[in-house]
N, C-alpha and C positions, 0 to 999 in steps of 0.2 A: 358802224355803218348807219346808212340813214343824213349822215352829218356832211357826207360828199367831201369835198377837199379838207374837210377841217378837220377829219382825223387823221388825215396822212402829215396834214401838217405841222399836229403837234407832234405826232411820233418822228418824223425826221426833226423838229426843232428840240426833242430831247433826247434822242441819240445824237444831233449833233453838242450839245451839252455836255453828253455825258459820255462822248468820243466813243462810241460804240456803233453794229450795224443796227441797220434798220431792216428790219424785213417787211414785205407786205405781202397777202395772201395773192397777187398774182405771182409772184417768184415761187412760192409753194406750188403752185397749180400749174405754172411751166414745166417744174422740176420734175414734179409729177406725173405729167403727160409725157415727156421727154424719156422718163419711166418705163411708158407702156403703160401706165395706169390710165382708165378710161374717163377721165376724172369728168369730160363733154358728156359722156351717157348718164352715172351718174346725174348727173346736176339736173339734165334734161328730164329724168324718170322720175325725179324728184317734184322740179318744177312742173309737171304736166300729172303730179299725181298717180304715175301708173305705179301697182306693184313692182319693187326690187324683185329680180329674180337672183336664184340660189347666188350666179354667177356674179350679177352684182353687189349682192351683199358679202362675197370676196373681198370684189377690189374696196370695196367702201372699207376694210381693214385695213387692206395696203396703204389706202390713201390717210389715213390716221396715223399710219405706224412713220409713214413720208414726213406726215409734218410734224411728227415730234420726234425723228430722228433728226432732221434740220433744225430746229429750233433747238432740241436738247444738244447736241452739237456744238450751235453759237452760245448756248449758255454756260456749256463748259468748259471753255476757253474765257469767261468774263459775261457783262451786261451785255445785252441784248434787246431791242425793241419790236414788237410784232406788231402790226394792225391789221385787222381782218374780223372775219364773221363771227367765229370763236376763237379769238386766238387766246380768251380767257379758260379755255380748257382743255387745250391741247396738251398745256404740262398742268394739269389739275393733280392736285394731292403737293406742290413743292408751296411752305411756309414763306419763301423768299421772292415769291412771285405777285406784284403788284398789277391786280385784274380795274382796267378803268374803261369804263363806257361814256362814248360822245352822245349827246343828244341837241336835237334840233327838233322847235315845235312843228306841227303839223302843217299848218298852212306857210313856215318859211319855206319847208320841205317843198310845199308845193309850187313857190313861186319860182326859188331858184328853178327848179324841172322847169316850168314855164320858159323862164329864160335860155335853160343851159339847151334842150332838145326842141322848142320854138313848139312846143304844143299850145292848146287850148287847155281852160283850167279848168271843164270836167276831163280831157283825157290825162291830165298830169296829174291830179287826185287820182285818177284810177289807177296811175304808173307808180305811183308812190304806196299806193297800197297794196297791189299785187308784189314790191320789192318786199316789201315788208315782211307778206305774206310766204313769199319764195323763202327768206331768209328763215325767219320761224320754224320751217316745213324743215332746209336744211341743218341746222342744230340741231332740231331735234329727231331727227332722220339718223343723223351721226353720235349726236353724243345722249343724246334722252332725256334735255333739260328743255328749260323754256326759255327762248333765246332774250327774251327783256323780263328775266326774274330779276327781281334787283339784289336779291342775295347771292345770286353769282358775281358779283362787281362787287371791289373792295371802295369802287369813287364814281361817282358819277357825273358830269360835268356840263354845265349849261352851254352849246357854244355859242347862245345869244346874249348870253350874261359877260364870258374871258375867253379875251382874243386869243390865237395860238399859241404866242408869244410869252402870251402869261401865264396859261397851263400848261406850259411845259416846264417851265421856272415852277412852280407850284408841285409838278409830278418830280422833279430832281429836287426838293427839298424831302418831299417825303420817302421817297429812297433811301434817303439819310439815317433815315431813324432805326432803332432798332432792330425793329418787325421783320424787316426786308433785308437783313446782313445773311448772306449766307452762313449756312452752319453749318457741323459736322453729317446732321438727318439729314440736312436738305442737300446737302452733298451727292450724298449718298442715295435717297430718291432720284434726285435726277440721273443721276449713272442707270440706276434701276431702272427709268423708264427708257432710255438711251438702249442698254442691255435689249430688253424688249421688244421696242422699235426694230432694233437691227434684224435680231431674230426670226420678225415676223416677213422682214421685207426679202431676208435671204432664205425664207422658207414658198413667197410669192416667186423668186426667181427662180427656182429648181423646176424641172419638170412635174419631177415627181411626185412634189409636193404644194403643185402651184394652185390646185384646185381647193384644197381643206380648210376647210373652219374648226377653229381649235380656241381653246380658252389660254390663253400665255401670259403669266407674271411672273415679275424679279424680285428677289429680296436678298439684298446683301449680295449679291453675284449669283446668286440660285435660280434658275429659270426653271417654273414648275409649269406644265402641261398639262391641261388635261382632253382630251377627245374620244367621241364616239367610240364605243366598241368597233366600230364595223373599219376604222382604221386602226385597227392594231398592225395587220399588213405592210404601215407605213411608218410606222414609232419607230423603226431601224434607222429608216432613210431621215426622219427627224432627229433621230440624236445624232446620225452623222454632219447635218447640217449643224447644229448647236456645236460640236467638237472645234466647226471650224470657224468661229466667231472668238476673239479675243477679248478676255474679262471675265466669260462665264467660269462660275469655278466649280463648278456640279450642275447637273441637269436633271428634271427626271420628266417623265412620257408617263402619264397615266393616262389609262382608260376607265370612262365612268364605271362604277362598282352596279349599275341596274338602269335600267330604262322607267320612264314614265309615258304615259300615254294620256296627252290632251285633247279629249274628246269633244268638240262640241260642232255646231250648225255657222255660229257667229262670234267673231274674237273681237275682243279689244283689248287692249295692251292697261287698261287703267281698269280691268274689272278686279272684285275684291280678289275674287277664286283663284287667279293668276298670282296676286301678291303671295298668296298660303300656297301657292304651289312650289313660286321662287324659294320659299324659305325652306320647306319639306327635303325641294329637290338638293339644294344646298346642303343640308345635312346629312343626306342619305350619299353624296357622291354623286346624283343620277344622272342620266342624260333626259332632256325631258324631248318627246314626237309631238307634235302639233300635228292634230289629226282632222282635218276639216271633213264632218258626214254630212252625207245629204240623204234624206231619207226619200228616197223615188219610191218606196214599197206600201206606205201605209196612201196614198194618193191611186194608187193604180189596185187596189185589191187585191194585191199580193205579190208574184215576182213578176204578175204580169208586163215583161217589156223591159224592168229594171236590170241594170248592168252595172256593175263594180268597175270602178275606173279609179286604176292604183297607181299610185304613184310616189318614191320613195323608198326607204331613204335618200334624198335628194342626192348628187352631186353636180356641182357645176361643168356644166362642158366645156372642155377643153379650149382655153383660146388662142388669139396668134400671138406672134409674139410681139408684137407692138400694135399696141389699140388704143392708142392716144388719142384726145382730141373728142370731138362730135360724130362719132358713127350710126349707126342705128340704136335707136334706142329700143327697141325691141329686139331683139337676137333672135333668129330663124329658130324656130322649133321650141320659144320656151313660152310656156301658155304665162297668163297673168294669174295672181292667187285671188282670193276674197276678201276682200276689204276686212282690214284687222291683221289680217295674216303676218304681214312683210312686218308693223309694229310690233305683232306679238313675239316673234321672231328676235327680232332683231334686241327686246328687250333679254331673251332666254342669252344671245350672246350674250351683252353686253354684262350679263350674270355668270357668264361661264357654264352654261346650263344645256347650249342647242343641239336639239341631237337630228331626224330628221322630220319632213314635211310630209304629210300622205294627204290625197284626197281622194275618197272614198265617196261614192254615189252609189244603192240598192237598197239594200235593209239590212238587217241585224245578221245574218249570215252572212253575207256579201264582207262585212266591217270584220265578223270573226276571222271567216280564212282571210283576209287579209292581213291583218293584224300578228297572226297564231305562226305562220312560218317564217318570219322573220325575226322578230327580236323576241326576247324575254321581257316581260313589264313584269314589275313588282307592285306597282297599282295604276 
């Protein structure tokens, strides 16, 4: 992205090349929404920086599990070509998958916008950067990288240096080689993540299972689970889903082995103390709480006035059943978190780690009985 027509058009001039489809992230995003996936809210809550809530950070699985159930799909039936925001990591982990980024300098970026939306060119710098900016926010909102690392891109392509025409003849040469021949692993990954995908999206479609946040990978047809104690009540209704997907050849449902409790005033997703958590909690089994306190007690001289205001183990609220498109980006009754929160979060998923969200406002007692009836923490 960034490159406007020039990466769509190399991507349709080498799947026309190499007789294969083309995909582009609007066909995901239709598919998607056609779903019931809310894919307009997302983008919007993204784009305007509000905290994700519980509920959103759902569908934001769905919507992953979507595009690499599609894409792994056209890739195991043959070649396939993707263009889009990240379409270099939707099948992230397969050796046969050739990841290229388009790039156009800054001020060509700005002129075409000049021309193509008939702005001024301070407003078309500022449209060029706030895309930019959007884009950035979404990768790494979804997948937890940096959307212009260049170590995510296996090529990177000037398109003011080679016309389309020629980096598409350039990208079907080196498809040729080696590197990129499908294998027996990469076969086999991509089934895996296929497997997965399916799984997670026919666990979004059930009732009863439409609300949960679970940790799900495949290996060799093995779909392993793991989630929150506090759904153990629903590991039935999951493994009867999994029974009815074809390929899986064992399943299991665990529930984390203990709780953690992350305590603190102020989060960020890149502090060190999170990294030693991620690994702690990783080998202990845990589920890790994110636990936002706020200390109203030592300000006021005592409990003077201060109130515990608890909240969690989250669940997301139930929704309809088609919520496509651009709806409310705020959902009646769900407050915003504190900045840090939604990142830190969303990193414990993407570790297979989340367990739930509390915020707690009083003092040191307020934080115990909160804390003390609900779960077991092990530290």
């Amino acid at each position: 992205r960034g490159s406007y027509e020039y990466g769509r058009q190399v991507a349709e001039g080498l799947a026309g090349v190499m007789g294969c489809p083309c995909v582009g992230r609007e066909q995901v995003v239709d598919g998607a929404t056609e779903a019931g996936i809310p894919v307009g809210r997302i983008e919007m809550a993204i784009v305007k920086r509000r905290p994700l809530s519980e509920a959103l950070e759902v569908e934001i699985g769905r919507y992953k599990a979507f595009a690499a159930n599609l894409l792994s799909e056209h890739a195991s039936k043959g070649s396939v070509v993707y263009h889009g925001r990240a379409g270099h990591l939707v099948l992230s982990g397969l050796p046969h998958v050739l990841r290229v980024r388009a790039i156009v300098g800054f001020e060509s970026q700005v002129q075409q916008t000049m021309t193509r939306l008939r702005l001024s060119r301070d407003r078309a710098k500022s449209f060029c950067e706030q895309v930019e900016d959007d884009t950035r926010r979404w990768v790494r909102c979804l997948y937890g990288v940096d959307w212009g690392d260049p170590a995510s891109h296996d090529l990177t392509i000037n398109a003011e240096k080679i016309p389309a025409e020629q980096a598409a003849g350039l990208l079907e040469g080196m498809l040729r080689l080696p590197s990129f021949q499908t294998s027996p692993r990469g076969a086999s990954a991509l089934d895996d993540i296929r497997l997965a995908a399916r799984w997670r999206l026919a666990l979004g479609a059930d009732p009863r299972t439409r609300d949960v946040r679970v940790s799900v990978r495949a290996e060799d047809g093995q779909v392993l689970v793991t989630h929150p104690p506090w759904l153990m009540g629903r590991a039935a209704a999951m493994r009867e889903i999994l029974d009815r997907i074809d390929g899986v050849r064992s399943c299991s449902c665990t529930a984390a082995a203990t709780n953690v409790a992350y305590i603190r005033e102020r989060f960020s997703p890149d502090d060190e103390a999170l990294r030693q958590l991620v690994d702690i909690s990783t080998r202990w089994n845990a589920a890790v709480h994110v636990v936002c306190f706020q200390d109203l007690v030592e300000g006021n001289g005592g409990n003077g006035g201060a109130q515990a205001v608890a909240k969690g183990p989250e669940t997301p609220a139930e929704l309809p059943e088609n919520q496509g498109g651009i709806l409310s980006d705020t959902p009646d009754g769900e407050p915003s978190r504190p900045e840090g929160v939604p990142e830190t979060m969303d990193r414990l998923v993407r570790a297979g780690l989340a367990g739930g969200f509390h915020h707690v406002a009083g003092g040191a007692q307020d934080l115990a009985e909160r804390l003390g009836p609900t779960e077991k923490f092990g530290l």
